[in-house]
N, C-alpha and C positions, 0 to 999 in steps of 0.2 A: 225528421228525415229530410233529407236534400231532395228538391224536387229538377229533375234532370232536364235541363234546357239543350233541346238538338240543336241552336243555333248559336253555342259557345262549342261545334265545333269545327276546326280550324282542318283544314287540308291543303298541304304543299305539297310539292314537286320534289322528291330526291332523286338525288343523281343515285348511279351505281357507285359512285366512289365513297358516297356516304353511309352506303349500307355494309356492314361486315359478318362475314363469310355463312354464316347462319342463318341470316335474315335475306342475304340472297338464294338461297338454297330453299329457306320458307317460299319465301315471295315464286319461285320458279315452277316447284312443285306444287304450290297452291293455284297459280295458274294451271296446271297441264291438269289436274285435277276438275277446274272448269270450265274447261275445253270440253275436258272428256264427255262430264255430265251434260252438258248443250249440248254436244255430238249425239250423246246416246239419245236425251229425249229428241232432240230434232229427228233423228233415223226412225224412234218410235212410232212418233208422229205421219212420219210418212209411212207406215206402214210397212217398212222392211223388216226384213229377220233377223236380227244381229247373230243369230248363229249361221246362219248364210253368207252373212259379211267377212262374220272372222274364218268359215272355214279353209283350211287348204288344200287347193288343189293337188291334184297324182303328176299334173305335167308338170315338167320342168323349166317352161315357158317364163313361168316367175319366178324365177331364179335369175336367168338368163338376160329377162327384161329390167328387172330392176337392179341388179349387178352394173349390166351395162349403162345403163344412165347413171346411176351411182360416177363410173369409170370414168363417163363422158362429163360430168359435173366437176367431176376432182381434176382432168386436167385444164379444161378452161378454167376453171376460177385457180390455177396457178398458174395457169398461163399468163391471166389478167394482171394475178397480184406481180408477175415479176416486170412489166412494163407498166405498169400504175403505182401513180405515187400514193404512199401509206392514208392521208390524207381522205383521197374520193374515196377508201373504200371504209372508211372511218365507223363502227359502228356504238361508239362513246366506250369501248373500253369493255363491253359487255360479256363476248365471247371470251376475251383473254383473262377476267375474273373468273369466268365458271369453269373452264378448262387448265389453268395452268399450275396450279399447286393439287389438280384433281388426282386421285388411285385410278391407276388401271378401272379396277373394276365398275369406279362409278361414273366413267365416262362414260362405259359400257351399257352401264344401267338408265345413266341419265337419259344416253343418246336412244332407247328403245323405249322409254317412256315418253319421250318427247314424241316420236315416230308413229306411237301409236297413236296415243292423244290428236294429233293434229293429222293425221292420216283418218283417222274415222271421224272428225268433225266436217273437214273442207274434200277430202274424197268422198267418204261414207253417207254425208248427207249434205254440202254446201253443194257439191257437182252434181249429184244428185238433182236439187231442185234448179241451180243455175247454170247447167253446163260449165266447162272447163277454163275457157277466157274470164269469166267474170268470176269464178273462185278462183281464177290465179290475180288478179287487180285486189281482189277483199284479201288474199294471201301476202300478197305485199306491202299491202297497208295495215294490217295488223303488226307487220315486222315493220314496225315504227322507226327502231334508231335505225335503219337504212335508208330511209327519206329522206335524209338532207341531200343526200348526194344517188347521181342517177346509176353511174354504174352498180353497185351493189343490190338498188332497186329494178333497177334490168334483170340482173341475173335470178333475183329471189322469184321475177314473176317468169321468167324461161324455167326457170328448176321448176314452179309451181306448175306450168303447163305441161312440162314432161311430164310428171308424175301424174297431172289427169290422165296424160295420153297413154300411157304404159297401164294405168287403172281400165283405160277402155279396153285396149287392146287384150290385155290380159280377163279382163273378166270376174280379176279377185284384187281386193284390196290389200292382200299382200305382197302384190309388187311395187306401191307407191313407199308398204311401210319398210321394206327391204331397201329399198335406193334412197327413204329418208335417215333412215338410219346407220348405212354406212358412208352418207355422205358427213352426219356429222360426228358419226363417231371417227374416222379417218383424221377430221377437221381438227376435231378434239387431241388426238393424239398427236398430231402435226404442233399445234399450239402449246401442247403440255413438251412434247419433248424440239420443240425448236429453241435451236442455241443463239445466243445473244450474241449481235459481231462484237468483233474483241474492240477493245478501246472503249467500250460503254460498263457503264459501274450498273 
């Protein structure tokens, strides 16, 4: 029997263009999967109730708040994309793979898993122990392919600070995961059904 040497093994760097349609879909969900689990045990840890976390509220307050930021998110980041060139808001190609050959439905799916997942790790327990500024900086540094360039970096850490703030104000973390969620599922829909200008093959 072959005895297993761990330093014949080898790890690269792939791009997104080199992964196909499956293994991006693994790799996605196997992240928000442990997001989730570090969320939940970090929330443990501190002593929260996660049936407290996830309960929802009778007001309508969260609805309202996280709609609205949602609203306010969807029109500046098209307002930006139509005076900025394709370029600064460059994210390697990543959103337009998972979005654009996507169903309905698993936009829909993907965009509330994501929501949740990252809604109860950096609301749930990141704000939690570090207040709002400093999970919105760990927030946009985790959204790695938007670092090369600032505007998209800007915007990920103002969306990340709303959604603290709408979590304060509200009281329940179901208004970060409502305004995370229809911002990218709206996103998502935009990219799955935007038309290509004509003259391009």
């Amino acid at each position: 029997m072959k005895k297993f040497d761990i330093r014949k093994i080898r790890v690269r760097k792939v791009t997104v263009d080199e992964l196909d349609d499956r293994m991006l879909l693994i790799n996605l969900y196997m992240t928000q999967a442990l997001t989730f689990i570090i969320g939940l045990i970090w929330v443990l840890f501190q002593r929260q109730s996660i049936i407290h976390l996830f309960h929802f509220p009778k007001e309508l307050n969260v609805v309202w708040f996280g709609l609205g930021l949602a609203a306010v998110v969807l029109l500046v980041d098209l307002s930006i994309s139509r005076f900025v060139p394709d370029e600064a808001a460059d994210d390697g190609g990543v959103n337009d793979r998972i979005f654009r050959e996507r169903p309905i439905w698993h936009i829909i799916v993907l965009s509330f898993v994501v929501s949740v997942c990252e809604e109860l790790l950096f609301r749930g327990a990141l704000q939690h122990a570090f207040g709002p500024y400093w999970t919105s900086i760990i927030f946009a540094a985790i959204h790695v392919r938007y670092l090369k360039h600032w505007i998209p970096t800007g915007l990920v850490f103002s969306i990340s600070y709303g959604l603290g703030w709408i979590y304060i104000q509200t009281g329940s973390l179901w208004a970060p995961i409502l305004a995370h969620f229809a911002i990218d599922m709206i996103m998502g829909f935009i990219i799955r059904f935007r038309r290509e200008p004509k003259g391009q093959l």
